[in-house]
Predicted model as a PDB file, atoms N, CA, C, CB and O in Angstrom, pLDDT in the B-factor column:
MODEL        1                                                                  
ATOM      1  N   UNK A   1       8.934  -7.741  -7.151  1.00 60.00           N  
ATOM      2  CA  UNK A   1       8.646  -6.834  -8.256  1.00 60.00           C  
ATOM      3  C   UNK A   1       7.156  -6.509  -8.232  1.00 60.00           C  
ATOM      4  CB  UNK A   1       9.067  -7.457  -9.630  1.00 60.00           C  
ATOM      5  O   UNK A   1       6.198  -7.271  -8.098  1.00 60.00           O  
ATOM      6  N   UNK A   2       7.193  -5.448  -8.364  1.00 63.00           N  
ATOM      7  CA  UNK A   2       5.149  -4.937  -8.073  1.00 63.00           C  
ATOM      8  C   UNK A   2       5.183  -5.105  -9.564  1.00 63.00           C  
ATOM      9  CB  UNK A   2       4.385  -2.785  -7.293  1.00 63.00           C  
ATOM     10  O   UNK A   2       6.225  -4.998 -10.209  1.00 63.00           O  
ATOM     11  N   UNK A   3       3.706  -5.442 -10.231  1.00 78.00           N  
ATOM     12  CA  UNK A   3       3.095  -5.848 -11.705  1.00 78.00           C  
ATOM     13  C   UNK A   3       2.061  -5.236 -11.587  1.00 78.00           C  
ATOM     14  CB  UNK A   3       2.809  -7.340 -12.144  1.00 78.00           C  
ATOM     15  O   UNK A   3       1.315  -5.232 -10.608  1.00 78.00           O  
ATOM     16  N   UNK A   4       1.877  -4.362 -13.129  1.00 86.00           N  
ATOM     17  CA  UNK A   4       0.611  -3.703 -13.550  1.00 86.00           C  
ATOM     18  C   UNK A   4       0.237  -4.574 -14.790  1.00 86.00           C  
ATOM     19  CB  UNK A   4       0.784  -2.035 -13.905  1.00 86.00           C  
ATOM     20  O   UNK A   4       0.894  -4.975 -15.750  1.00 86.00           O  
ATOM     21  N   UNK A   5      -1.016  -4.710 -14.423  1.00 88.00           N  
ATOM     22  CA  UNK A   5      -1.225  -6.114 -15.785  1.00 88.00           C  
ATOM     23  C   UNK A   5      -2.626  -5.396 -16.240  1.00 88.00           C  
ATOM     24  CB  UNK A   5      -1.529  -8.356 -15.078  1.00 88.00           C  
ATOM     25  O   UNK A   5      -3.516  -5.038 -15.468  1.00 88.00           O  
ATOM     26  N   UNK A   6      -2.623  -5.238 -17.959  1.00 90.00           N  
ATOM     27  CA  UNK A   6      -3.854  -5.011 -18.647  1.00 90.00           C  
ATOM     28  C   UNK A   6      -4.138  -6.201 -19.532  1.00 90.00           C  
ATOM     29  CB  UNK A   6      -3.807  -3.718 -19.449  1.00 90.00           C  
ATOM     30  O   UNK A   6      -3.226  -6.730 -20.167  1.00 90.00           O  
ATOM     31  N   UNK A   7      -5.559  -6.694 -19.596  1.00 91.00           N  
ATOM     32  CA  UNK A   7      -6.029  -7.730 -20.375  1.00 91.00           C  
ATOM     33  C   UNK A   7      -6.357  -6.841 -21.576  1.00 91.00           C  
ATOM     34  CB  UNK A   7      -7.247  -8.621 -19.727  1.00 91.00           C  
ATOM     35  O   UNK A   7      -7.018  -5.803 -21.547  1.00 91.00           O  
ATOM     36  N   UNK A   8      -5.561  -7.646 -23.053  1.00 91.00           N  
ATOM     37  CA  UNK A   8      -6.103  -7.198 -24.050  1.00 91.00           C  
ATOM     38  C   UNK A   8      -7.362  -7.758 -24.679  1.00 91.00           C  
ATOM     39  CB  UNK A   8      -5.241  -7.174 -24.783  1.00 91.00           C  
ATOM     40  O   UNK A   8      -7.913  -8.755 -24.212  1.00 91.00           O  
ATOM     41  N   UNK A   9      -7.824  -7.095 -25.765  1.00 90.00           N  
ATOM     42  CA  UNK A   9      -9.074  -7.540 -26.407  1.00 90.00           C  
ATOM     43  C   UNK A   9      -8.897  -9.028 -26.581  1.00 90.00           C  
ATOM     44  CB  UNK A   9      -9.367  -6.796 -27.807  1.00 90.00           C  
ATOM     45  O   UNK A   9      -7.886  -9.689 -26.816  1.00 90.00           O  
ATOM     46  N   UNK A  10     -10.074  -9.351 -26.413  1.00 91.00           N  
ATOM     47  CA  UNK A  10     -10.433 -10.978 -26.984  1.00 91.00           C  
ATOM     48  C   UNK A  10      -9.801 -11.511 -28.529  1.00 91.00           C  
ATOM     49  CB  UNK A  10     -12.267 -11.081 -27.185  1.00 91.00           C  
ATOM     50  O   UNK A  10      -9.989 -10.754 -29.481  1.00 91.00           O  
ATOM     51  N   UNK A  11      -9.155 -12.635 -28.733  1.00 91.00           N  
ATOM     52  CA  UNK A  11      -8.966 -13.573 -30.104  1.00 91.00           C  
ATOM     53  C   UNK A  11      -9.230 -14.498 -30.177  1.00 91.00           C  
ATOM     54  CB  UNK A  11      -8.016 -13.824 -30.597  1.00 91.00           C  
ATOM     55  O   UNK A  11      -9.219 -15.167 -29.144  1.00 91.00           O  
ATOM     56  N   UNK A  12      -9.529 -14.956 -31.112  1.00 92.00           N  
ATOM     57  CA  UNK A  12      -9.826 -16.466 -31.644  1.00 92.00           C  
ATOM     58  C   UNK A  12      -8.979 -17.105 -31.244  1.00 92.00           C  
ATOM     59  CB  UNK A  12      -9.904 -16.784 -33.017  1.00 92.00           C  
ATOM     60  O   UNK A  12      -7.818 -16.697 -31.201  1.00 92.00           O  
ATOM     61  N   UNK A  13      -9.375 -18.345 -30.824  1.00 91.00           N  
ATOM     62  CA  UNK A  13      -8.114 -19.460 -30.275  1.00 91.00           C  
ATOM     63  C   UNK A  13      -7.524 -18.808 -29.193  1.00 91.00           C  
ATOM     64  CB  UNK A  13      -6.804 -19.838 -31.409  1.00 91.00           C  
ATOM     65  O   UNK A  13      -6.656 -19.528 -28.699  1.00 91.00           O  
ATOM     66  N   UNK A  14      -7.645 -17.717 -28.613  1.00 94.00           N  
ATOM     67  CA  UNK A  14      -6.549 -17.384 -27.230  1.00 94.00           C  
ATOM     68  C   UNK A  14      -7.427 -17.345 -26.257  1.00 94.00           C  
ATOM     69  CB  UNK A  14      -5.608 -15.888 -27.166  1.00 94.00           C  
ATOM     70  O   UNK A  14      -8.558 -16.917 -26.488  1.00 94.00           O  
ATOM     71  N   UNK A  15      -7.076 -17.768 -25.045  1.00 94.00           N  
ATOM     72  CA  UNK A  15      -7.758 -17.692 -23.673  1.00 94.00           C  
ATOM     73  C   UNK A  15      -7.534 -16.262 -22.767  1.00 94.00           C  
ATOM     74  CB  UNK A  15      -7.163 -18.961 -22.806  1.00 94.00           C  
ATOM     75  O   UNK A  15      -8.364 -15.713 -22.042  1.00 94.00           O  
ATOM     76  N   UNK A  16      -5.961 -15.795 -23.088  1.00 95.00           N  
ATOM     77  CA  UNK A  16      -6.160 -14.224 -22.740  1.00 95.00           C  
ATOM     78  C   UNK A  16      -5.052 -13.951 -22.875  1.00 95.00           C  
ATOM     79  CB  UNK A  16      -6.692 -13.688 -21.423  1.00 95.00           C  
ATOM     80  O   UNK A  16      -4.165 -14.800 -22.784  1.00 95.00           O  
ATOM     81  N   UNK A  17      -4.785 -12.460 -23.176  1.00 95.00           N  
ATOM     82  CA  UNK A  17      -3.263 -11.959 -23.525  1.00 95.00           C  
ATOM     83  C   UNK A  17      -3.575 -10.624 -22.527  1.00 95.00           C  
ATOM     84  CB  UNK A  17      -2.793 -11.574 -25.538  1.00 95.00           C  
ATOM     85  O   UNK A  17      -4.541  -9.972 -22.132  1.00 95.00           O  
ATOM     86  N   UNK A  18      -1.910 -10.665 -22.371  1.00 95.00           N  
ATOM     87  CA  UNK A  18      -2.413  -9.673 -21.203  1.00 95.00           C  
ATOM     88  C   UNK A  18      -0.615  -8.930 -21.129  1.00 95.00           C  
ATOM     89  CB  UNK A  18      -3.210 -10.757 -19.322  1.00 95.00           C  
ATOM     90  O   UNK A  18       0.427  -9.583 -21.068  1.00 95.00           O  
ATOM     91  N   UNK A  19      -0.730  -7.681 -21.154  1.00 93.00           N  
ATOM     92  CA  UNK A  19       0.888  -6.890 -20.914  1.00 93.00           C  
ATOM     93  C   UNK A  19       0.700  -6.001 -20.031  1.00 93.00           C  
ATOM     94  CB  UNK A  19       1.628  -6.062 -22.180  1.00 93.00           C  
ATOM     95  O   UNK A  19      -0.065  -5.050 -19.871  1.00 93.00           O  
ATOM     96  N   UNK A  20       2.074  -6.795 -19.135  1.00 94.00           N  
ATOM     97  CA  UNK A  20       2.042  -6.365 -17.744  1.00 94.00           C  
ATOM     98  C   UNK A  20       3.280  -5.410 -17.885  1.00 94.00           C  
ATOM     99  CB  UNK A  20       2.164  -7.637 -16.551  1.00 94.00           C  
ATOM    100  O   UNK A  20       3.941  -5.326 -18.920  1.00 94.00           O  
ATOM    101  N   UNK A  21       3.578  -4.547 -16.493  1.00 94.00           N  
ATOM    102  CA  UNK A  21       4.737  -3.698 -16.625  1.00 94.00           C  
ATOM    103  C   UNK A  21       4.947  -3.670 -15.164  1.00 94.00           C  
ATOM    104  CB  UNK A  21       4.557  -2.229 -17.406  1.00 94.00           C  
ATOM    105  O   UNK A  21       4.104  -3.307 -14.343  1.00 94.00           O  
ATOM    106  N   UNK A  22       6.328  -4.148 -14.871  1.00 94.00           N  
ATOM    107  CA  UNK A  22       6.770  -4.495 -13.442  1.00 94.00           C  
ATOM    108  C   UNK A  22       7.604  -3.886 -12.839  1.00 94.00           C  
ATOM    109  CB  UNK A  22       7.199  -5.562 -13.283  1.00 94.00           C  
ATOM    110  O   UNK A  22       8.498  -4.401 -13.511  1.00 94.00           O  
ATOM    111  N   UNK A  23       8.355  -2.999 -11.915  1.00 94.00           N  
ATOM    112  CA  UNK A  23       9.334  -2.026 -11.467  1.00 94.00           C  
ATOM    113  C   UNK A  23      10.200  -3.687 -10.630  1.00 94.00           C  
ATOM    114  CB  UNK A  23       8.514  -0.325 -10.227  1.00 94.00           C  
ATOM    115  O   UNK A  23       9.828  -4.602  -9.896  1.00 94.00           O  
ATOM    116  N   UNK A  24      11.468  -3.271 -11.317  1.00 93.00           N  
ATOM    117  CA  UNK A  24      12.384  -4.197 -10.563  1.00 93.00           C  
ATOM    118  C   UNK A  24      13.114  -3.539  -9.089  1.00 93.00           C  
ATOM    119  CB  UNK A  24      13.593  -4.612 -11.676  1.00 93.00           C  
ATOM    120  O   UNK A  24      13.847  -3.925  -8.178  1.00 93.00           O  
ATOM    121  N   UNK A  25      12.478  -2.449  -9.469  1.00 92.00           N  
ATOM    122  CA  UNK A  25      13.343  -1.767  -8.026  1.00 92.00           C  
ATOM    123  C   UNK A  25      14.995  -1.203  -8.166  1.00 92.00           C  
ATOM    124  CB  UNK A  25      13.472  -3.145  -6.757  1.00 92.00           C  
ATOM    125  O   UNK A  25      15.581  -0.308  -7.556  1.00 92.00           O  
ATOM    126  N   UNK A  26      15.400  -2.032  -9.120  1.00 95.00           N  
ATOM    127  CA  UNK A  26      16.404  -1.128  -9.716  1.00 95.00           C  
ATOM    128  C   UNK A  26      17.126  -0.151 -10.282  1.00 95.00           C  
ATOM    129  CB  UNK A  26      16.542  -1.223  -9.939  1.00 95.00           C  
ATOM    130  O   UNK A  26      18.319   0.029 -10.524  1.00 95.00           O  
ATOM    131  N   UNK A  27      16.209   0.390 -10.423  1.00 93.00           N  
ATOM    132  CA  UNK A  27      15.542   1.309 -11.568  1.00 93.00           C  
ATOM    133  C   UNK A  27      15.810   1.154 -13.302  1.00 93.00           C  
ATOM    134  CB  UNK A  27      16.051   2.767 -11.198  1.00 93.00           C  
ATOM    135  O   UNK A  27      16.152   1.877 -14.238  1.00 93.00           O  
ATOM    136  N   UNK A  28      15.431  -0.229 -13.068  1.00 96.00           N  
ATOM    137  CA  UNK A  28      14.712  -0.533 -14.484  1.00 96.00           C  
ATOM    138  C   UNK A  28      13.389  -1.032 -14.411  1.00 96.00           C  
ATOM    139  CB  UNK A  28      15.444  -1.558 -15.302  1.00 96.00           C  
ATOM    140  O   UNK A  28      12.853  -1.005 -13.304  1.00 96.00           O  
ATOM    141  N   UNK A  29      12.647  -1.563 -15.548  1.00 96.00           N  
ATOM    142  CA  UNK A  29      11.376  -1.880 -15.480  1.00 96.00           C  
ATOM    143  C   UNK A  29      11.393  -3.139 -16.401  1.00 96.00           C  
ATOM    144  CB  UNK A  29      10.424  -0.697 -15.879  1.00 96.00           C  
ATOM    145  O   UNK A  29      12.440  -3.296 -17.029  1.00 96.00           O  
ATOM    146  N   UNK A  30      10.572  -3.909 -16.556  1.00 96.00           N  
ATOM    147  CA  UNK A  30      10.392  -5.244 -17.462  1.00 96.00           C  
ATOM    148  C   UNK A  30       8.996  -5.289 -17.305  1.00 96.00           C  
ATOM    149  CB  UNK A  30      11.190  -6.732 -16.981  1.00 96.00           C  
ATOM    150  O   UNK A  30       8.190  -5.413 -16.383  1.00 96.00           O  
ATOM    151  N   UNK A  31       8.989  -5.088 -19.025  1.00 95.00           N  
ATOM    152  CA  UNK A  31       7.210  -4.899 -19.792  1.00 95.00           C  
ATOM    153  C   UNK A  31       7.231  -6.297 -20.654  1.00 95.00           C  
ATOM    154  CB  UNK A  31       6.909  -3.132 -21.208  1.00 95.00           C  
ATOM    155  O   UNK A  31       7.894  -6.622 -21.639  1.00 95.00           O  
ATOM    156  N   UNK A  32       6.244  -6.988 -19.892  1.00 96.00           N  
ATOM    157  CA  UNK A  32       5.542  -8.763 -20.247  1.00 96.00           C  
ATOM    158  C   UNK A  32       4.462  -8.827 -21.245  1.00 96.00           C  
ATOM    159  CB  UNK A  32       4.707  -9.552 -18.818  1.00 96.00           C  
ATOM    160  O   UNK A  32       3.385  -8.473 -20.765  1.00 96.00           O  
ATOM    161  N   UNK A  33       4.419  -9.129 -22.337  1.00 95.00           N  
ATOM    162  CA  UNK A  33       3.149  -9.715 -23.267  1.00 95.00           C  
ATOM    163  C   UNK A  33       3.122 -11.404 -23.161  1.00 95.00           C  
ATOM    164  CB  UNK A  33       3.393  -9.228 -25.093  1.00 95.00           C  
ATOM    165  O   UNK A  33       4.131 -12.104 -23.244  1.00 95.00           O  
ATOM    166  N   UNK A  34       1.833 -11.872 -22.973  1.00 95.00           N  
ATOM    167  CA  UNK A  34       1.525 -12.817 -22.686  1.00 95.00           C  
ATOM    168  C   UNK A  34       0.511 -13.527 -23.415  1.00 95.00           C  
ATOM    169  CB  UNK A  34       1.379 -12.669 -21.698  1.00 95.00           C  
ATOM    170  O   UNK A  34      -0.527 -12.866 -23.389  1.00 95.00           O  
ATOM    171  N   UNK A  35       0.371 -14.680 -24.103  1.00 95.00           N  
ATOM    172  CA  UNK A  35      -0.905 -15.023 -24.947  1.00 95.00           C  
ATOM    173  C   UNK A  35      -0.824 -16.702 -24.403  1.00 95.00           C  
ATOM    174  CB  UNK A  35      -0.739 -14.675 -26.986  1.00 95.00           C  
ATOM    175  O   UNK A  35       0.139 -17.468 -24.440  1.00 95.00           O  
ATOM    176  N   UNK A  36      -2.095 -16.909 -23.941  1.00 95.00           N  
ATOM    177  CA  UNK A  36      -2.451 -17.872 -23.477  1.00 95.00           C  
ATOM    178  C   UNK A  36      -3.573 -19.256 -24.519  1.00 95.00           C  
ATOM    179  CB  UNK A  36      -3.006 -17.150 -22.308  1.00 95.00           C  
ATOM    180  O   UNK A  36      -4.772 -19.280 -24.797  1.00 95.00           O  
ATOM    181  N   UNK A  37      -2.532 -20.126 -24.788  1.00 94.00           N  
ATOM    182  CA  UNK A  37      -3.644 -20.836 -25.368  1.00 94.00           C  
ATOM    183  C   UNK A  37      -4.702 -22.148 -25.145  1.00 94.00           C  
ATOM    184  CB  UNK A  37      -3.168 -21.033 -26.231  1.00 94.00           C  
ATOM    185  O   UNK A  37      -3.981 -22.632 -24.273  1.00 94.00           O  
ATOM    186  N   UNK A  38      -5.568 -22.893 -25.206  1.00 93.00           N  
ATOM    187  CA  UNK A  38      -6.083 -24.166 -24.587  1.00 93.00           C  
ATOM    188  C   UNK A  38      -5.057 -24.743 -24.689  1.00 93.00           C  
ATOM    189  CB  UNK A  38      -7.214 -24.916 -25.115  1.00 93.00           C  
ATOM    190  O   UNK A  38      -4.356 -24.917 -23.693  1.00 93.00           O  
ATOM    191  N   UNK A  39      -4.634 -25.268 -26.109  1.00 90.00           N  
ATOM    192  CA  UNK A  39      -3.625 -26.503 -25.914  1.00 90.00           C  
ATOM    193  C   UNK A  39      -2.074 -26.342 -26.617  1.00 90.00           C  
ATOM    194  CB  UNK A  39      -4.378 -27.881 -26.635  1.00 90.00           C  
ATOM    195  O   UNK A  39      -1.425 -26.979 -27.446  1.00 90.00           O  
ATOM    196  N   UNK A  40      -1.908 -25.371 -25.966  1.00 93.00           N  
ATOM    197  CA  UNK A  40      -0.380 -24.954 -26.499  1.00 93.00           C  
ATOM    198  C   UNK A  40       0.414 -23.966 -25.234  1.00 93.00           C  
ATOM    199  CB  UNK A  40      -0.555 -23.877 -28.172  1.00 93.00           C  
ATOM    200  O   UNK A  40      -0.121 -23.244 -24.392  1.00 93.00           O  
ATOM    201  N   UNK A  41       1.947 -24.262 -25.482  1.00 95.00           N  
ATOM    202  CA  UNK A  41       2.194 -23.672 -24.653  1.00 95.00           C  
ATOM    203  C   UNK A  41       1.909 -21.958 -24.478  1.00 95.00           C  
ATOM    204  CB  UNK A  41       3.257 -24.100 -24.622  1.00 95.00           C  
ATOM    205  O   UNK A  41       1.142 -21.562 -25.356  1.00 95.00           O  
ATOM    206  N   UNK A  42       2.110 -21.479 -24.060  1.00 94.00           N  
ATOM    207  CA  UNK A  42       1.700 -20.077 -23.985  1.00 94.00           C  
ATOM    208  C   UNK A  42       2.972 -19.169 -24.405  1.00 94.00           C  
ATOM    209  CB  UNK A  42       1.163 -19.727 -22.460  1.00 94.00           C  
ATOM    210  O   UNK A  42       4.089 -19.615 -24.144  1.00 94.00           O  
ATOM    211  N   UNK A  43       2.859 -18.003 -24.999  1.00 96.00           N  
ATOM    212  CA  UNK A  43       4.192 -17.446 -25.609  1.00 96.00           C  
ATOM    213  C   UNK A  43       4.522 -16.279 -24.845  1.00 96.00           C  
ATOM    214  CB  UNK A  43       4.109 -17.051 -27.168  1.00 96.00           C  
ATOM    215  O   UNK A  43       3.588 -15.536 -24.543  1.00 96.00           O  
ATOM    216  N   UNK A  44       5.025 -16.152 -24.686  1.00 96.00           N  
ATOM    217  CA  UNK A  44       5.988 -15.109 -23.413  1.00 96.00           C  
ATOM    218  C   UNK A  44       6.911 -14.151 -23.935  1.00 96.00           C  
ATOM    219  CB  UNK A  44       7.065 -16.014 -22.384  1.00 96.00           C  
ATOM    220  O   UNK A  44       7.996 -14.520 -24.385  1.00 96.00           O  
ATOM    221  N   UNK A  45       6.574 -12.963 -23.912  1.00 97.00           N  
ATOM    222  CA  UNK A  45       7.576 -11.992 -24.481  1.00 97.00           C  
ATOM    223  C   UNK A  45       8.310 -10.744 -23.486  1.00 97.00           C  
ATOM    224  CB  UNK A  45       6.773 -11.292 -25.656  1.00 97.00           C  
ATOM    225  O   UNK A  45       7.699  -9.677 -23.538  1.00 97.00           O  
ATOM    226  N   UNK A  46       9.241 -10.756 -22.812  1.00 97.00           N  
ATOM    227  CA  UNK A  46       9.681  -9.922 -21.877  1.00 97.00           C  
ATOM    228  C   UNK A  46      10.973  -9.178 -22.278  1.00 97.00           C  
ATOM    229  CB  UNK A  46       9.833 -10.658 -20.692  1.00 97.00           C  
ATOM    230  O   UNK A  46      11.949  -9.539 -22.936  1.00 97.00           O  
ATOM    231  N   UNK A  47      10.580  -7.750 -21.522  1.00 97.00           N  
ATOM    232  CA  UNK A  47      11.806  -6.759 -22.409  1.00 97.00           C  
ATOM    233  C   UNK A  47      12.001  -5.871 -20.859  1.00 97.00           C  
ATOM    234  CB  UNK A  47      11.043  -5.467 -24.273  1.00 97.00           C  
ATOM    235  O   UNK A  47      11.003  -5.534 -20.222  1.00 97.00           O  
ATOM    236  N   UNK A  48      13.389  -5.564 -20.383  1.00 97.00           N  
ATOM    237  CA  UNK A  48      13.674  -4.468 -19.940  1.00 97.00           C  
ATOM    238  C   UNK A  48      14.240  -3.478 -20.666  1.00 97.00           C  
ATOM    239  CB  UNK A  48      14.250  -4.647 -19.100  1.00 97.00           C  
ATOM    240  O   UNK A  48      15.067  -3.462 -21.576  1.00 97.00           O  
ATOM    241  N   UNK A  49      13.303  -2.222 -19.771  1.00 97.00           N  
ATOM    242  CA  UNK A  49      13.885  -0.821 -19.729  1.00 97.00           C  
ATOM    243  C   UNK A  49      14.259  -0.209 -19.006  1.00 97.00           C  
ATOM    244  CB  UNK A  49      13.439  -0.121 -19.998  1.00 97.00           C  
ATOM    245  O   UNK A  49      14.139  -0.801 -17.933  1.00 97.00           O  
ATOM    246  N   UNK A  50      14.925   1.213 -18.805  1.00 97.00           N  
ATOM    247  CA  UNK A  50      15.656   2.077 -18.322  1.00 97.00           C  
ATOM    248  C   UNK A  50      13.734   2.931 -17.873  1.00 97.00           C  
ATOM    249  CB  UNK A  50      17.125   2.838 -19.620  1.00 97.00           C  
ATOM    250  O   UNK A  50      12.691   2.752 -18.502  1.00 97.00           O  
ATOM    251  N   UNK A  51      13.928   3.685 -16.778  1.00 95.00           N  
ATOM    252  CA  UNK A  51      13.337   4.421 -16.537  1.00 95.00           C  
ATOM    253  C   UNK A  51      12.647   5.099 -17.601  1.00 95.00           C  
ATOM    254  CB  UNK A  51      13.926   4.935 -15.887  1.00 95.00           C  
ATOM    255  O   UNK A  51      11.462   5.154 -17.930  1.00 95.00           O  
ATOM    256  N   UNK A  52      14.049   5.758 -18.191  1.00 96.00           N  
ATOM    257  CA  UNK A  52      13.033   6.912 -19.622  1.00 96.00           C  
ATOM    258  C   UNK A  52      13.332   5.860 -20.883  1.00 96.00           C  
ATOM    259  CB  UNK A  52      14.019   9.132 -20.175  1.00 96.00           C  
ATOM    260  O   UNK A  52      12.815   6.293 -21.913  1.00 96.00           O  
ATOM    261  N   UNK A  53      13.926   4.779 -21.049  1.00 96.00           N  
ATOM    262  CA  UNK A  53      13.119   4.085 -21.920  1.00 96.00           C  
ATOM    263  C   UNK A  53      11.822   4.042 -22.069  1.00 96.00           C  
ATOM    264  CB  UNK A  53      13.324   3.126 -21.830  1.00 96.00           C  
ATOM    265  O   UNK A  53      11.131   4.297 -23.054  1.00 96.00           O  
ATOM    266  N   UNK A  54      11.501   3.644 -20.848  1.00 94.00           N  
ATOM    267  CA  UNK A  54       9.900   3.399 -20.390  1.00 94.00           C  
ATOM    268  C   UNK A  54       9.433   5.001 -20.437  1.00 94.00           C  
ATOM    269  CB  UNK A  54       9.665   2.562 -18.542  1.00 94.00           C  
ATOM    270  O   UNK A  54       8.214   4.829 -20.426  1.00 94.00           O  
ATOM    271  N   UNK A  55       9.528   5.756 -20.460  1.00 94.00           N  
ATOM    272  CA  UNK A  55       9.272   6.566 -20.451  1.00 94.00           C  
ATOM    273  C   UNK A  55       8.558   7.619 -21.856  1.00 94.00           C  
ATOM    274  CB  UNK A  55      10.181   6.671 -19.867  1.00 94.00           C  
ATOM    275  O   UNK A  55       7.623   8.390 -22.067  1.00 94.00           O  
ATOM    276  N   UNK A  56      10.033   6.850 -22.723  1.00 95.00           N  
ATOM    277  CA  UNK A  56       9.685   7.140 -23.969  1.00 95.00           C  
ATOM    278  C   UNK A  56       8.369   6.639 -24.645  1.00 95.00           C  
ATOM    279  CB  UNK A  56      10.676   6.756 -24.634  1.00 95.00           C  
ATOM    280  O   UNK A  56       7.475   7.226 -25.254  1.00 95.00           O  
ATOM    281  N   UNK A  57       8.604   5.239 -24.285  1.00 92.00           N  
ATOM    282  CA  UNK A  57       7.484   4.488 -25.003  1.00 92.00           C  
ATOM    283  C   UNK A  57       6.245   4.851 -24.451  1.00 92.00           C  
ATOM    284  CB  UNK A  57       7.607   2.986 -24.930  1.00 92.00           C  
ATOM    285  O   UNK A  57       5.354   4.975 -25.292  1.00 92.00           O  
ATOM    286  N   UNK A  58       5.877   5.089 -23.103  1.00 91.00           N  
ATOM    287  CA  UNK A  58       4.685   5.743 -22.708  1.00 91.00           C  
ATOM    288  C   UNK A  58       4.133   6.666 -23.541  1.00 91.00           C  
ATOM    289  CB  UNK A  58       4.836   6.322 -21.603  1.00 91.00           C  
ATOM    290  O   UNK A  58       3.080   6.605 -24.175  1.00 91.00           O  
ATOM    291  N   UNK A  59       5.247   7.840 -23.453  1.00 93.00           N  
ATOM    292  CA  UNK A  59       4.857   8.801 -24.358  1.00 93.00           C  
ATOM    293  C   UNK A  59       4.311   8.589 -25.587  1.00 93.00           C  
ATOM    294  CB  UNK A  59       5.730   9.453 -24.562  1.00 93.00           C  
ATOM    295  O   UNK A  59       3.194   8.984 -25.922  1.00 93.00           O  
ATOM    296  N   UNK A  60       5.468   7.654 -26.624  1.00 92.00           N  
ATOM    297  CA  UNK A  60       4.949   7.643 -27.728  1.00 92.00           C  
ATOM    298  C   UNK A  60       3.202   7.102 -27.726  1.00 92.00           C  
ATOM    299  CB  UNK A  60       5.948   6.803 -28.509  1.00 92.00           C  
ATOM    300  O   UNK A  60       2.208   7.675 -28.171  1.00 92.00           O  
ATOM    301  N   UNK A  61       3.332   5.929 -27.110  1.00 88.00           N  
ATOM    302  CA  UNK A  61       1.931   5.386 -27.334  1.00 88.00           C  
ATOM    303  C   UNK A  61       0.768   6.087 -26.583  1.00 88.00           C  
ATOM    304  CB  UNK A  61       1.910   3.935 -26.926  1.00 88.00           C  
ATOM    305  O   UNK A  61      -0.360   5.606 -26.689  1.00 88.00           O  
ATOM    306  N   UNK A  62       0.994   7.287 -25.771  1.00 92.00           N  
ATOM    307  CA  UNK A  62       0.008   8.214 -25.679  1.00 92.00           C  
ATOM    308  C   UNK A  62      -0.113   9.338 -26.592  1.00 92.00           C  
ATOM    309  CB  UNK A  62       0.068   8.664 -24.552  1.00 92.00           C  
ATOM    310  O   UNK A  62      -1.091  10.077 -26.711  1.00 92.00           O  
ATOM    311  N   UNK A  63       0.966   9.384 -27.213  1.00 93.00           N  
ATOM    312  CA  UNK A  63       0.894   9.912 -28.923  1.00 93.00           C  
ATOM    313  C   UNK A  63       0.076   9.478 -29.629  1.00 93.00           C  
ATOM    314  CB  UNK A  63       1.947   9.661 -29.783  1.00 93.00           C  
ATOM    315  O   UNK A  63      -0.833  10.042 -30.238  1.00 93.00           O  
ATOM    316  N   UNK A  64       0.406   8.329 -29.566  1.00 92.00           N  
ATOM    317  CA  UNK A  64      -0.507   7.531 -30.972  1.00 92.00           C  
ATOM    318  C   UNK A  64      -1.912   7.469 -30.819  1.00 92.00           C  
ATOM    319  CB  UNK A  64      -0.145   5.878 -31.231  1.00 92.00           C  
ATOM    320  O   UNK A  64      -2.683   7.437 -31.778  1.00 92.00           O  
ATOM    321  N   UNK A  65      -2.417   7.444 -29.104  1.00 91.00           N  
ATOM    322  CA  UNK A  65      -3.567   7.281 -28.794  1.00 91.00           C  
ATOM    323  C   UNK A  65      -4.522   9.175 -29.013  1.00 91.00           C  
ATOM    324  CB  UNK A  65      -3.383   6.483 -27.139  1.00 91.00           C  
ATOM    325  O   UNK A  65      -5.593   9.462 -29.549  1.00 91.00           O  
ATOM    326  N   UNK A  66      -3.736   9.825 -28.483  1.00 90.00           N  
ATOM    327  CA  UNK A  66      -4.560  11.343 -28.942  1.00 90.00           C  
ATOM    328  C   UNK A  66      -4.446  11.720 -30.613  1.00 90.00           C  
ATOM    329  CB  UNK A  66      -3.712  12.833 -28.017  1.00 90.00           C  
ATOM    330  O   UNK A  66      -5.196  12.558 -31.113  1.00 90.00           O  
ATOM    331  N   UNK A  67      -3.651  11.160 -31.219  1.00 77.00           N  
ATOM    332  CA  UNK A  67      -3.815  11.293 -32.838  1.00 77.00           C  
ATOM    333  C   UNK A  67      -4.843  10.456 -33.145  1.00 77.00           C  
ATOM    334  CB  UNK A  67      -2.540  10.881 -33.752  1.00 77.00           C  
ATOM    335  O   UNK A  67      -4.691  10.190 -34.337  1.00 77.00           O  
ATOM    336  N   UNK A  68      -6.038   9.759 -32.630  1.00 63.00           N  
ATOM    337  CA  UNK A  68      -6.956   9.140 -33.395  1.00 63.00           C  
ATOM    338  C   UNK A  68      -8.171  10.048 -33.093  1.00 63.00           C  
ATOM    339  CB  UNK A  68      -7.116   7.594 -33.070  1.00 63.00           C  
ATOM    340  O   UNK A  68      -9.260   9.817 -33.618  1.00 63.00           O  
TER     341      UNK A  68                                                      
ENDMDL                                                                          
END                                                                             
C-alpha cells in the first residue's frame, strides 16, 4: 500500500499525530489518524473509502479551506 502521511500541529502531552491516506490498490483507499503519546498507548483511527468517497471528502475539506 503506498502512504501519504501529514504531521499535524503540535499538542500538549502528544509526541505527534499524523493522517495518512494509503491506496490499497483495490480501488479503495484507507485514511489513518494517529496520536502518539510518551506513556500511553497510541490511538489509531482507520477508515476505508471508495474512490469518490475519497473524493468527496477531498472536496469538501477543500471547501472548507477556500471559505476562510
Amino acid at each position: 500500500m503506498t502512504q501519504y502521511e501529514q504531521v499535524a500541529l503540535t499538542e500538549p502531552k502528544v509526541i505527534e499525530s499524523t493522517l495518512g491516506i494509503g491506496n490499497n490498490h483495490d480501488g479503495t483507499y484507507t485514511v489513518t489518524a494517529t496520536k502518539q503519546f510518551p506513556r500511553k498507548n497510541d490511538q489509531v483511527v482507520a477508515m476505508k473509502f471508495t474512490k469518490n468517497g475519497l473524493s468527496a471528502l477531498t472536496g469538501y475539506l477543500r471547501m472548507l479551506t477556500e471559505a476562510e
